[in-house]
Backbone as JSON Lines, residues from 0, in Angstrom:
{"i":0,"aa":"X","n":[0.85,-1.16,0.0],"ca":[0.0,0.0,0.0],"c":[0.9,1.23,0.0]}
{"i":1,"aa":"X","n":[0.79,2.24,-0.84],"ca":[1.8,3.25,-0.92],"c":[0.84,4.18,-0.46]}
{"i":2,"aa":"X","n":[1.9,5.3,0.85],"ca":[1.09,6.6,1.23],"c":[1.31,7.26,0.15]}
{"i":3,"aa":"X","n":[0.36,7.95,-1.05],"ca":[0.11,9.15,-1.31],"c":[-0.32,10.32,-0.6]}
{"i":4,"aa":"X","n":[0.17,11.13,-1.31],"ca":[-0.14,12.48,-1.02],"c":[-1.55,12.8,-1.29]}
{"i":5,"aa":"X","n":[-2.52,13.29,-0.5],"ca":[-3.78,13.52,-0.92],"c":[-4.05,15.22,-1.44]}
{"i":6,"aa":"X","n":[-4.73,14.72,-2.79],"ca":[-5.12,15.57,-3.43],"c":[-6.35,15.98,-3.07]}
{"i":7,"aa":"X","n":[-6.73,17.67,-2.81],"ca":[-8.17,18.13,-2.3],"c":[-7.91,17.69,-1.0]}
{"i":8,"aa":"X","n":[-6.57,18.57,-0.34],"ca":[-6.41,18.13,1.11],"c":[-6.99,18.85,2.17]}
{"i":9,"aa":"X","n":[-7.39,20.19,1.37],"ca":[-7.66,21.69,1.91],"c":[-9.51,21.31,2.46]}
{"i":10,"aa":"X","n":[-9.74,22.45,3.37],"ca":[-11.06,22.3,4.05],"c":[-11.86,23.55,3.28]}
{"i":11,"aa":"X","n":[-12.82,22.66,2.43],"ca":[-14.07,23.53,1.7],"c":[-14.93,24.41,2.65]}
{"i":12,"aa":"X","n":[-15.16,25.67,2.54],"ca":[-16.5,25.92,3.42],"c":[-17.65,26.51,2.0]}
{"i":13,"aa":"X","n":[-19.2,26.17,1.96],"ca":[-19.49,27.2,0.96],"c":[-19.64,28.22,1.26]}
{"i":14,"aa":"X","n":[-19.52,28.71,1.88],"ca":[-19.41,30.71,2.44],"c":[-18.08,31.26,1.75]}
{"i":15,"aa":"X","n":[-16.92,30.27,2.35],"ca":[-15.44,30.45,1.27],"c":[-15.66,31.18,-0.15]}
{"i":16,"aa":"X","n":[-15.13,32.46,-0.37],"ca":[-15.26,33.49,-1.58],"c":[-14.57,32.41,-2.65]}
{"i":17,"aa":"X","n":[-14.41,31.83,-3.88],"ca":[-14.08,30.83,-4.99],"c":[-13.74,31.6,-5.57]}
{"i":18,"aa":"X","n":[-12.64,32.11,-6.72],"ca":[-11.54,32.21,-7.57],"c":[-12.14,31.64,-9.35]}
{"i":19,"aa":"X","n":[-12.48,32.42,-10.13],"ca":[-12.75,31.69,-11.18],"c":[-11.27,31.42,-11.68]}
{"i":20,"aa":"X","n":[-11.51,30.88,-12.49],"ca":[-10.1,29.99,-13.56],"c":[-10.27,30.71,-14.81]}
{"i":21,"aa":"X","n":[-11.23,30.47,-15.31],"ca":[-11.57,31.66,-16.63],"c":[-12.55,32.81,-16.69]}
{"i":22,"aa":"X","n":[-12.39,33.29,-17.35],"ca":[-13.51,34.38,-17.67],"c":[-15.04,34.11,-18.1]}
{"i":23,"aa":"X","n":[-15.8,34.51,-17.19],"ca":[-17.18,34.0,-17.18],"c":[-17.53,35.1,-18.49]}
{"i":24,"aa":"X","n":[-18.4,34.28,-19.28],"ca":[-19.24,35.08,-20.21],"c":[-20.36,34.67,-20.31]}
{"i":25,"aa":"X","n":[-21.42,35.12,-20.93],"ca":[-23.39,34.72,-20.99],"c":[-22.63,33.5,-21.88]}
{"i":26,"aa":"X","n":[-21.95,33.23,-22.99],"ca":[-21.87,31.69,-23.4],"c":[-21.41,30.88,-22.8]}
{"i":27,"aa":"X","n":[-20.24,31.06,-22.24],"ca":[-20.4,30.24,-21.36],"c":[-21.34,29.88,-19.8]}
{"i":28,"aa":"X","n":[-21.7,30.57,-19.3],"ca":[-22.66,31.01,-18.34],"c":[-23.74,29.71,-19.28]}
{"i":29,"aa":"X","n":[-24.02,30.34,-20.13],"ca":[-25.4,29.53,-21.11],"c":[-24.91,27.96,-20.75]}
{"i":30,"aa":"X","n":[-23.52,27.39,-21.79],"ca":[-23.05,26.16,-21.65],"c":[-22.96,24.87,-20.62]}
{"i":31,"aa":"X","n":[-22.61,25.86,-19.44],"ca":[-22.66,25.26,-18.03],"c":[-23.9,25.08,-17.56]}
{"i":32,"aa":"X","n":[-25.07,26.26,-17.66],"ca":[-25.99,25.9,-17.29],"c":[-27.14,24.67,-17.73]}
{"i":33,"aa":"X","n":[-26.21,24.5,-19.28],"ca":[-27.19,23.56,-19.7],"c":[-26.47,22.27,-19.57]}
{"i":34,"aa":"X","n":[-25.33,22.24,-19.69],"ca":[-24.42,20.64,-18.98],"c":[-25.04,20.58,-17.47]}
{"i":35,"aa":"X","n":[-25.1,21.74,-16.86],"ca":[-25.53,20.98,-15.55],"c":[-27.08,20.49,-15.19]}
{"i":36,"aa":"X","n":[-27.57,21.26,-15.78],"ca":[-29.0,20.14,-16.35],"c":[-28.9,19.18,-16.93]}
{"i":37,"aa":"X","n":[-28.33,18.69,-17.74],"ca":[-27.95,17.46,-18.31],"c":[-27.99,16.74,-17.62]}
{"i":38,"aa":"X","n":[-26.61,17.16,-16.19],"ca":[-25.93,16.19,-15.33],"c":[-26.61,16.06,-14.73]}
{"i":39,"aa":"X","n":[-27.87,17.09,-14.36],"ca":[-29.2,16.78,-13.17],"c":[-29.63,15.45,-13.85]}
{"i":40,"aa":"X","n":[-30.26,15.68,-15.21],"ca":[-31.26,14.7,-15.14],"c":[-30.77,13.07,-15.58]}
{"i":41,"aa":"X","n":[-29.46,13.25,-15.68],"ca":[-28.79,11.87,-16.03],"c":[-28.57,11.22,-14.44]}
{"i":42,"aa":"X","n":[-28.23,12.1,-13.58],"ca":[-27.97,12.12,-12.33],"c":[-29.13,11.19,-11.27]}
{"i":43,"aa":"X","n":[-30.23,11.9,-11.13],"ca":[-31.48,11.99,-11.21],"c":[-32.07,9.93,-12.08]}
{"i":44,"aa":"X","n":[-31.5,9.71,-12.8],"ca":[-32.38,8.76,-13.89],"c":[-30.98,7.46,-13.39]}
{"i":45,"aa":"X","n":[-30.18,7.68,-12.89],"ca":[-29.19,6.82,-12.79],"c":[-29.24,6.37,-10.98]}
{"i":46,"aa":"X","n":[-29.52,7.24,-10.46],"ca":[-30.09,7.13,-8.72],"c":[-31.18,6.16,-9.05]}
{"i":47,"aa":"X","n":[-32.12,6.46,-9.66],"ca":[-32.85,5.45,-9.52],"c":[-33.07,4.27,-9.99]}
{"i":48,"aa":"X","n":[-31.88,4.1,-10.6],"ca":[-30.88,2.52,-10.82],"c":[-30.32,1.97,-9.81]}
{"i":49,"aa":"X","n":[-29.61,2.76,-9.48],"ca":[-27.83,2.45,-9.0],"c":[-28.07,3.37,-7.75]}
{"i":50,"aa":"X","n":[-28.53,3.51,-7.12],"ca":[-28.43,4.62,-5.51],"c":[-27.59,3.09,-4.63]}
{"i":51,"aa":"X","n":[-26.75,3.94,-4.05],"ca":[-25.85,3.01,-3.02],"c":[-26.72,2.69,-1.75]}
{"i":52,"aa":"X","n":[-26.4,1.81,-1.08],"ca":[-26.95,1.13,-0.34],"c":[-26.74,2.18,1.55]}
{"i":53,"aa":"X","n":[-27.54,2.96,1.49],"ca":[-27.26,3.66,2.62],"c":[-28.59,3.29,3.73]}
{"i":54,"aa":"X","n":[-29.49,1.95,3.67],"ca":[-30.0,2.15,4.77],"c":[-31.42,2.37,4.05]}
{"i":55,"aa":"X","n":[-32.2,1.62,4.46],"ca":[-33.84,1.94,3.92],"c":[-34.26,3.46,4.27]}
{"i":56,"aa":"X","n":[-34.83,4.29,3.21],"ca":[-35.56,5.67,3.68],"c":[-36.67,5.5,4.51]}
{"i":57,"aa":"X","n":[-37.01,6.59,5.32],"ca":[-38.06,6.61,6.12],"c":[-39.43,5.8,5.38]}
{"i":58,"aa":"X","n":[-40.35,5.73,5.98],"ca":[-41.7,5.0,5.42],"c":[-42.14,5.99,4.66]}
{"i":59,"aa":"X","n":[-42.8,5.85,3.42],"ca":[-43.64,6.79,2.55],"c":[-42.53,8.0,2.02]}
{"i":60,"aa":"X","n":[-41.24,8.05,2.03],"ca":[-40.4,8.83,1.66],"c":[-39.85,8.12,0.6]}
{"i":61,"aa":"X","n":[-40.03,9.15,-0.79],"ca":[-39.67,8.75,-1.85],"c":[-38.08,9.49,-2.09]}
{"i":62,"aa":"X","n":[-37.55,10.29,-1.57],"ca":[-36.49,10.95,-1.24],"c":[-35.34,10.1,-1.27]}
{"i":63,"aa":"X","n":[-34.08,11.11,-1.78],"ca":[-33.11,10.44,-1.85],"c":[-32.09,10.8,-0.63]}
{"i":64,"aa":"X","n":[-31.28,9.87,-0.36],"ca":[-30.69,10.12,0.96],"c":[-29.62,10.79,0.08]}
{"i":65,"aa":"X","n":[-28.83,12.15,1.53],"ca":[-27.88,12.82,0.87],"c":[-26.63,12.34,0.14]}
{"i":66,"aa":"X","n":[-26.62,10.8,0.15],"ca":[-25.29,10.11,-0.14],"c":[-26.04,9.74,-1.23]}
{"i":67,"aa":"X","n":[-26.73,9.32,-1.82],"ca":[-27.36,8.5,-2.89],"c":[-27.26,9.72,-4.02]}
{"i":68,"aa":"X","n":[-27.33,11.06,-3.63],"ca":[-27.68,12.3,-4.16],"c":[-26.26,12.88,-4.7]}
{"i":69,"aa":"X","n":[-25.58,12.78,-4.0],"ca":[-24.39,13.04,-3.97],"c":[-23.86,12.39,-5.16]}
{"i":70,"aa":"X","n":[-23.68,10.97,-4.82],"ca":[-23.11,10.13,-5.68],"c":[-24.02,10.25,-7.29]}
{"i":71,"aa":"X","n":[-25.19,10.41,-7.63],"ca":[-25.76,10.47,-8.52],"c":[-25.29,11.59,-9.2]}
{"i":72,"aa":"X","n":[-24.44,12.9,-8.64],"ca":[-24.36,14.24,-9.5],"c":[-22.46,13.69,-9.68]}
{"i":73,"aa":"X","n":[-22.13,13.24,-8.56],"ca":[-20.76,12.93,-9.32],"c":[-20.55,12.2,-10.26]}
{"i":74,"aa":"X","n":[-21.73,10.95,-10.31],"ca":[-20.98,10.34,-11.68],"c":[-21.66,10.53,-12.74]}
{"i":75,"aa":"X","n":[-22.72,11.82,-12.77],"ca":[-22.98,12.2,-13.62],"c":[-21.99,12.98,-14.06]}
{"i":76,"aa":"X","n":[-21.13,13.39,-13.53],"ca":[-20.35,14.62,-13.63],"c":[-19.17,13.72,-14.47]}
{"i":77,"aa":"X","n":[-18.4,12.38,-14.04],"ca":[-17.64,11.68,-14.42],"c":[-17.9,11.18,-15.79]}
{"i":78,"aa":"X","n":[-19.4,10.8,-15.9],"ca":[-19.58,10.07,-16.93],"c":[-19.67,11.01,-18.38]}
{"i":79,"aa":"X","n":[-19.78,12.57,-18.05],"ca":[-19.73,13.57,-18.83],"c":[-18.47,14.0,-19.21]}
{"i":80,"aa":"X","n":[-17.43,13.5,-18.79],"ca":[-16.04,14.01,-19.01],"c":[-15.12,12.5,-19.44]}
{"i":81,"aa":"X","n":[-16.35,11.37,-19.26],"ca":[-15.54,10.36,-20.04],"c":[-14.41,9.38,-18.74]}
{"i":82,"aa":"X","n":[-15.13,9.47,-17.82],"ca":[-14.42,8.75,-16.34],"c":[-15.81,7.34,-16.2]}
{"i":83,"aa":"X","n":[-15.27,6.26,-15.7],"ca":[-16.28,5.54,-15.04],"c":[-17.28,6.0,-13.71]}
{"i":84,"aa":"X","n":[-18.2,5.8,-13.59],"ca":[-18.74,6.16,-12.55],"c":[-18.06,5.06,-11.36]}
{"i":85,"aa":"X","n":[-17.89,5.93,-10.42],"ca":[-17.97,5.42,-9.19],"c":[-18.3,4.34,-8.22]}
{"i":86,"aa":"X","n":[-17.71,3.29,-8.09],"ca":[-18.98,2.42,-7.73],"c":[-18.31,2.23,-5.84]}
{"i":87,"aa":"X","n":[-19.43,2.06,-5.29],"ca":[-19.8,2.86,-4.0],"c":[-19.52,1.45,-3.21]}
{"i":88,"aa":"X","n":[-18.89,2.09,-2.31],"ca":[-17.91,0.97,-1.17],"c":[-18.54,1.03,-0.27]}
{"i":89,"aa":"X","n":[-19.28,0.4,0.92],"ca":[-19.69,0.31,1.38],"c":[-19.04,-0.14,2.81]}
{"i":90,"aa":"X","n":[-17.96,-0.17,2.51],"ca":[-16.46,-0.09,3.8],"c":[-16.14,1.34,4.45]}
{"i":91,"aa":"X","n":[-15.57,1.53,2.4],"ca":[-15.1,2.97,2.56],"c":[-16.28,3.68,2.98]}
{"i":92,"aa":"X","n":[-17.51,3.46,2.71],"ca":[-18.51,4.83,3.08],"c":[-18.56,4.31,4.79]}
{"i":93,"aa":"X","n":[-17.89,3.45,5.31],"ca":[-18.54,3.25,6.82],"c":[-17.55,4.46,6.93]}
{"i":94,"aa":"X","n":[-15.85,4.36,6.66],"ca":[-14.52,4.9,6.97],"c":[-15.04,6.53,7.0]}
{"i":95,"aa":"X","n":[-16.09,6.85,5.85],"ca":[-16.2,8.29,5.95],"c":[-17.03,8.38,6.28]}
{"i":96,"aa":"X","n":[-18.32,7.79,6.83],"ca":[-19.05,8.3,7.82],"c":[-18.71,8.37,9.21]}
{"i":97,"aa":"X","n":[-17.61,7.65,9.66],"ca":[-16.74,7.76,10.76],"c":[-16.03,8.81,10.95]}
{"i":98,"aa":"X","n":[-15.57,9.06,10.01],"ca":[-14.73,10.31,9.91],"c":[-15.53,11.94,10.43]}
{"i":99,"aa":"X","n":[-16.49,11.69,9.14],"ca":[-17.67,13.08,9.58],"c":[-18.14,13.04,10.9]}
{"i":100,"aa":"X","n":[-18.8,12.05,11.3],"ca":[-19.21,11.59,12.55],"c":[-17.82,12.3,13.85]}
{"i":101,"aa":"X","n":[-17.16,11.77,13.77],"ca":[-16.15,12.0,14.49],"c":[-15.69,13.62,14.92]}
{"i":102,"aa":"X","n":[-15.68,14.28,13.35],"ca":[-15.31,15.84,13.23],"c":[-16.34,16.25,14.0]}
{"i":103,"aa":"X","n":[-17.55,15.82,13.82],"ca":[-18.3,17.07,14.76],"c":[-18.43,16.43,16.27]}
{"i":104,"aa":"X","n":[-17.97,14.97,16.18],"ca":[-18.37,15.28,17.98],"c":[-17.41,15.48,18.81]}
{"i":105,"aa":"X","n":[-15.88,15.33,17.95],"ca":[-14.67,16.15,18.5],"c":[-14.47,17.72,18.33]}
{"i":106,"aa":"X","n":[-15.53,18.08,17.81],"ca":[-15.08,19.57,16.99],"c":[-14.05,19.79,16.42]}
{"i":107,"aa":"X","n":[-13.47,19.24,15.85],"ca":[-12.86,19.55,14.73],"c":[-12.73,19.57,13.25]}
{"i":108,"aa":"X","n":[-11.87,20.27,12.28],"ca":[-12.23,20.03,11.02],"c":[-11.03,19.63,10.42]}
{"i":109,"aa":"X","n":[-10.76,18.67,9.67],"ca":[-9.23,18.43,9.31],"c":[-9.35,16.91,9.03]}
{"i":110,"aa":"X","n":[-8.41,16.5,7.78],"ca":[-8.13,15.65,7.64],"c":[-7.4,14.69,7.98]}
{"i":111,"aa":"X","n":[-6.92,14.74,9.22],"ca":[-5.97,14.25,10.37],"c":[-6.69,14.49,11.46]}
{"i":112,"aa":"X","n":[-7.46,13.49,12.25],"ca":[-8.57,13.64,13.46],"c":[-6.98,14.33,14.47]}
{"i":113,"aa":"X","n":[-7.52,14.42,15.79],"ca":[-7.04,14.68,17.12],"c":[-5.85,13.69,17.43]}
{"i":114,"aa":"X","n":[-5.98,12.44,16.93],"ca":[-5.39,11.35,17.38],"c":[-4.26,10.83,16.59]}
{"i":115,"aa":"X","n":[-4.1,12.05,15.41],"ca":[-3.18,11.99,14.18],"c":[-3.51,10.94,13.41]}
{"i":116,"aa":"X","n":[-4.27,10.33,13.31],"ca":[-4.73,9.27,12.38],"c":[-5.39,10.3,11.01]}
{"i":117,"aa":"X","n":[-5.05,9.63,9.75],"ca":[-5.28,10.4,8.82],"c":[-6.18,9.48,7.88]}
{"i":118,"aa":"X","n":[-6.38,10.16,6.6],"ca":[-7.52,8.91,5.87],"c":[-6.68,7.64,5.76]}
{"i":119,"aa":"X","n":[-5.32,7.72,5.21],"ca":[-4.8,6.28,5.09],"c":[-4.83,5.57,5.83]}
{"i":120,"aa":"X","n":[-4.62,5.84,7.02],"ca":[-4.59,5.38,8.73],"c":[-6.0,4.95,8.73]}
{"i":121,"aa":"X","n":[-6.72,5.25,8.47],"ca":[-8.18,5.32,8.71],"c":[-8.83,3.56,7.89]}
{"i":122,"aa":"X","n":[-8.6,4.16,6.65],"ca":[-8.53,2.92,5.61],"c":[-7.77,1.53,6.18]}
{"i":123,"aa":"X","n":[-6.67,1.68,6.69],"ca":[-5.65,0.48,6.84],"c":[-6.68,-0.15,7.77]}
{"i":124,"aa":"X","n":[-6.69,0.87,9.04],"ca":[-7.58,0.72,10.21],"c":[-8.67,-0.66,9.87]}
{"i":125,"aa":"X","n":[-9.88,-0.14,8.92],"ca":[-10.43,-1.23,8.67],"c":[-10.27,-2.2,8.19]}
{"i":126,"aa":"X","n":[-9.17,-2.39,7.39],"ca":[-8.82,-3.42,6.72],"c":[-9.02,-3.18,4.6]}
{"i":127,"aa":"X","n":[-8.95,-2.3,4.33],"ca":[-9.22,-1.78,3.18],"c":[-7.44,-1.81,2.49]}
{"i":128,"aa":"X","n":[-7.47,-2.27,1.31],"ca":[-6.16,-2.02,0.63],"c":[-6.77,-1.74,-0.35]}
{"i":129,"aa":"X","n":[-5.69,-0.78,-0.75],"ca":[-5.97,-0.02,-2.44],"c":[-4.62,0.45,-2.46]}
{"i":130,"aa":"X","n":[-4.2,1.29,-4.02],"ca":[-2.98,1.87,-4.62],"c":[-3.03,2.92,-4.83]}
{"i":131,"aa":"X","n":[-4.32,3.6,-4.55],"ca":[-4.37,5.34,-4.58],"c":[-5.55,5.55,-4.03]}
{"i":132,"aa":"X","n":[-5.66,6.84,-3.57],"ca":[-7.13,7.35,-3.1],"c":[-6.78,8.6,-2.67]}
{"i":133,"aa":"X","n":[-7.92,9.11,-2.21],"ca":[-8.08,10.63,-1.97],"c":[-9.1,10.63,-1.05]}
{"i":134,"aa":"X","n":[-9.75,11.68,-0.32],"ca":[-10.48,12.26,0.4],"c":[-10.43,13.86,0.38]}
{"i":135,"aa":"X","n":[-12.1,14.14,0.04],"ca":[-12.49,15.45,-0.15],"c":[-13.63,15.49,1.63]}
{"i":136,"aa":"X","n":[-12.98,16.29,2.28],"ca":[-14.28,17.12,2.94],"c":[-14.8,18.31,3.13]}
{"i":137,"aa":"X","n":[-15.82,19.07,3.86],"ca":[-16.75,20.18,3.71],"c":[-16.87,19.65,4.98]}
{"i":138,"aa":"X","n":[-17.46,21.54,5.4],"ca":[-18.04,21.41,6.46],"c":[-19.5,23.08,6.35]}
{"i":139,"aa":"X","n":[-20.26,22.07,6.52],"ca":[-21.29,23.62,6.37],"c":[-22.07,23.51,5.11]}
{"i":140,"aa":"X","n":[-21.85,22.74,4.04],"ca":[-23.34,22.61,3.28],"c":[-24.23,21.98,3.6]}
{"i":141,"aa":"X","n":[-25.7,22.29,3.31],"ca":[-26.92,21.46,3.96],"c":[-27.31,20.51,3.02]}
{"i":142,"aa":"X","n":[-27.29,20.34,1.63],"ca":[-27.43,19.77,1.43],"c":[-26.07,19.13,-0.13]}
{"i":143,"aa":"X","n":[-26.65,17.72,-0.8],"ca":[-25.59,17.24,-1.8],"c":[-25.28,18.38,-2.61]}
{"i":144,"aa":"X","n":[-26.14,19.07,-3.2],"ca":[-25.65,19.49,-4.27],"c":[-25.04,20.99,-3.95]}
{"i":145,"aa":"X","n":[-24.79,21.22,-2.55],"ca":[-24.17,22.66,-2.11],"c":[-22.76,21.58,-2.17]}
{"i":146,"aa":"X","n":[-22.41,20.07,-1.18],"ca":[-21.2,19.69,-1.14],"c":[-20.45,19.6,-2.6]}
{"i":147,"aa":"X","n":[-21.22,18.92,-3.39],"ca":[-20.98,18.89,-4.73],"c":[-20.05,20.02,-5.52]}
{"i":148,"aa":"X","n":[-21.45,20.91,-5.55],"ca":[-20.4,22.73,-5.94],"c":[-19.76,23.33,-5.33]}
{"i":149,"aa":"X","n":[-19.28,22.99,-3.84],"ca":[-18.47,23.4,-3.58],"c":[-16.88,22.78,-3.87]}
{"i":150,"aa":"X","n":[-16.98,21.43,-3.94],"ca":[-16.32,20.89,-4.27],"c":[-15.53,20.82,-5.54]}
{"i":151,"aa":"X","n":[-16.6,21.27,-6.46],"ca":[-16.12,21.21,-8.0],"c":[-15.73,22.75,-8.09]}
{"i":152,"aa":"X","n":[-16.16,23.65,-7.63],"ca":[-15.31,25.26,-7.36],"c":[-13.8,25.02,-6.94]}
{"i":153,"aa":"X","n":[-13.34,23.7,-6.28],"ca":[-11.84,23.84,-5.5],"c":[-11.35,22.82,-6.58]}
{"i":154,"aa":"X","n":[-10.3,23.58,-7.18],"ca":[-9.27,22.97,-7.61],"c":[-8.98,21.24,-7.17]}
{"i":155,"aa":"X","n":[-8.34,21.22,-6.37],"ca":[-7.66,19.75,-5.32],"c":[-8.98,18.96,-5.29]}
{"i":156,"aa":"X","n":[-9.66,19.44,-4.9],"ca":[-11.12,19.08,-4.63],"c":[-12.02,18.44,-5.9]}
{"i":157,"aa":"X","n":[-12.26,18.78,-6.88],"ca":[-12.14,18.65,-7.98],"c":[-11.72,17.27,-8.85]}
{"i":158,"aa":"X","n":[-10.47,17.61,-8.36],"ca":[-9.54,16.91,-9.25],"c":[-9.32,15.38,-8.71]}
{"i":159,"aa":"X","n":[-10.19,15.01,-7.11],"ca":[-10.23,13.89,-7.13],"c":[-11.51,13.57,-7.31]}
{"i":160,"aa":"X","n":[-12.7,14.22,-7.47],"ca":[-13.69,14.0,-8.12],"c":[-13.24,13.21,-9.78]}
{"i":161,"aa":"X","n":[-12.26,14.74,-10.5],"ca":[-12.19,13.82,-12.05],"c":[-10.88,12.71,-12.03]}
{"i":162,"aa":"X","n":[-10.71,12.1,-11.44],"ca":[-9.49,11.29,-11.22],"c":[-9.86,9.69,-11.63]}
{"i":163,"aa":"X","n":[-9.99,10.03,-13.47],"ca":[-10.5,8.54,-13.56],"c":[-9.83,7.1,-12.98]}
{"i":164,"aa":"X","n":[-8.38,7.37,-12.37],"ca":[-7.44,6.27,-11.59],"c":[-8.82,5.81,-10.1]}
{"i":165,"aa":"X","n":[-9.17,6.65,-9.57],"ca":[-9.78,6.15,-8.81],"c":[-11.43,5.75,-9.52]}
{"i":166,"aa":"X","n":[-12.0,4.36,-8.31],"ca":[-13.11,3.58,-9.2],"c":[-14.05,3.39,-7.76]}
{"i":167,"aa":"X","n":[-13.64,3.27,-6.63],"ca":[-14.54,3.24,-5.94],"c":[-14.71,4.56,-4.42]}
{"i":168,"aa":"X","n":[-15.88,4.69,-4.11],"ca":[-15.86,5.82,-3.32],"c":[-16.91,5.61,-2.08]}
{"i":169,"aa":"X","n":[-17.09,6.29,-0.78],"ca":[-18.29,6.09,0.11],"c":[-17.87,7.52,0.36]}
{"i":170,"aa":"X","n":[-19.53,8.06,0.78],"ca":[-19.92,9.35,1.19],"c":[-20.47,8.98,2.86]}
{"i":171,"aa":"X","n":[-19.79,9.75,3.78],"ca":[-20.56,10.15,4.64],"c":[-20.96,11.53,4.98]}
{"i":172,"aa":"X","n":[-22.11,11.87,5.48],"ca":[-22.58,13.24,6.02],"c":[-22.58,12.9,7.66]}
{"i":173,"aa":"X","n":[-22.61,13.9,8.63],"ca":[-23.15,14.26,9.91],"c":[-22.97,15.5,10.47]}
{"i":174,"aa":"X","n":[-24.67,15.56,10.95],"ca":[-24.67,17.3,11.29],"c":[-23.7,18.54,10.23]}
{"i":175,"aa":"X","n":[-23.73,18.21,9.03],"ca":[-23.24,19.38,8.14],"c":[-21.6,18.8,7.66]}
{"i":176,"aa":"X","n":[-21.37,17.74,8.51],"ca":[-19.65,17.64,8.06],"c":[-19.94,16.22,6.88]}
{"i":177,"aa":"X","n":[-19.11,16.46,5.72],"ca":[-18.82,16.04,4.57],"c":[-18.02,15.29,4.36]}
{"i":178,"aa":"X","n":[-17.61,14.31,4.27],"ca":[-16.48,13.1,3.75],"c":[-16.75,12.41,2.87]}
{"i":179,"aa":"X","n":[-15.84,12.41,1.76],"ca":[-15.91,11.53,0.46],"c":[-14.52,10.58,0.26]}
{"i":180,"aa":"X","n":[-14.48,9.63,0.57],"ca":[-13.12,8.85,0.33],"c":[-13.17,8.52,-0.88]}
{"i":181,"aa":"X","n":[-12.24,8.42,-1.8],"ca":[-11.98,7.63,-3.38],"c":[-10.82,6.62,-3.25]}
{"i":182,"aa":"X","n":[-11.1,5.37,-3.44],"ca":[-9.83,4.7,-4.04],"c":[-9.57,3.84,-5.03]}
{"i":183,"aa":"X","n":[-8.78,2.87,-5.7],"ca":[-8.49,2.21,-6.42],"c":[-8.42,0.82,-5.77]}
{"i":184,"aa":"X","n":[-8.72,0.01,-5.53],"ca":[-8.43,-1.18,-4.54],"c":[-7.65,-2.35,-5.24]}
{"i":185,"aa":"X","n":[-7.03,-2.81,-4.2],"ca":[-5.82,-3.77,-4.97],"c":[-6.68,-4.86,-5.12]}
């Protein structure tokens, strides 16, 4: 298992002022707005295939849980740029719902808990091997598609979203804190 360096190491907030990369214009403005409808409704039509296994929804709730939601706009997002979608670990999503879980009832925010254990540490911890991965978190969006754009606004952040090397991923949320692990598994 080799430590990499994690890419999208930095802590998202969406209040955080974002940096464009290029020059916004009404065509492009136009372009984006209509790829990201796209990605809604491919997003949207593929959840209700493929939604990861997070736990039966409440009774009479046709709703998607924030991880199912999540994952539906990323690999819409992947499958638009020519990446495999994601397919959803159900280890790794315990590892990052532990993680989120953890940040808020230690108060802290960081990718290295209190105890210096970091995502790799975290991963080994359970017993997970892979050859690359990443971890993106947030703290402070309410819902997927605020973690989402905020995410795809950050550079690092981003870039392990488009990181077709990685193939599998788990989302956890709690009380507002965000964890997305990605890896490649041996």
């Amino acid at each position: 298992m080799r430590n990499l360096p994690l890419a999208g190491f930095r802590a998202v907030r969406s209040s955080a002022p974002l940096a464009a990369a290029t020059p916004d214009t009404p065509a492009r403005r136009s372009s984006r707005r209509f790829r990201g409808w796209a990605a809604l409704a491919l997003a949207l039509a593929v959840a209700a295939c493929e939604a990861p296994p997070t736990g039966p929804a409440p009774e009479g709730s046709a709703s998607l849980s924030a991880e199912q939601e999540f994952t539906s706009l990323v690999n819409a997002h992947r499958a638009s740029i020519g990446c495999p979608a994601l397919v959803w670990d159900a280890r790794v999503a315990e590892v990052a719902a532990r993680h989120s879980r953890d940040m808020a009832v230690r108060a802290f925010f960081s990718h290295t808990n209190p105890d210096g254990q970091d995502p790799w540490a975290r991963l080994a911890a359970a017993g997970i091997r892979y050859s690359t991965g990443g971890e993106n978190i947030a703290w402070g969006q309410s819902s997927a598609s605020e973690a989402y754009r905020s995410w795809m606004n950050s550079a690092p952040h981003r870039k392990n979203i488009e990181n077709c090397a990685l193939t599998h991923h788990g989302v956890g949320v709690y009380e507002g804190r965000w964890t997305n692990v990605f890896i490649r598994p041996l």
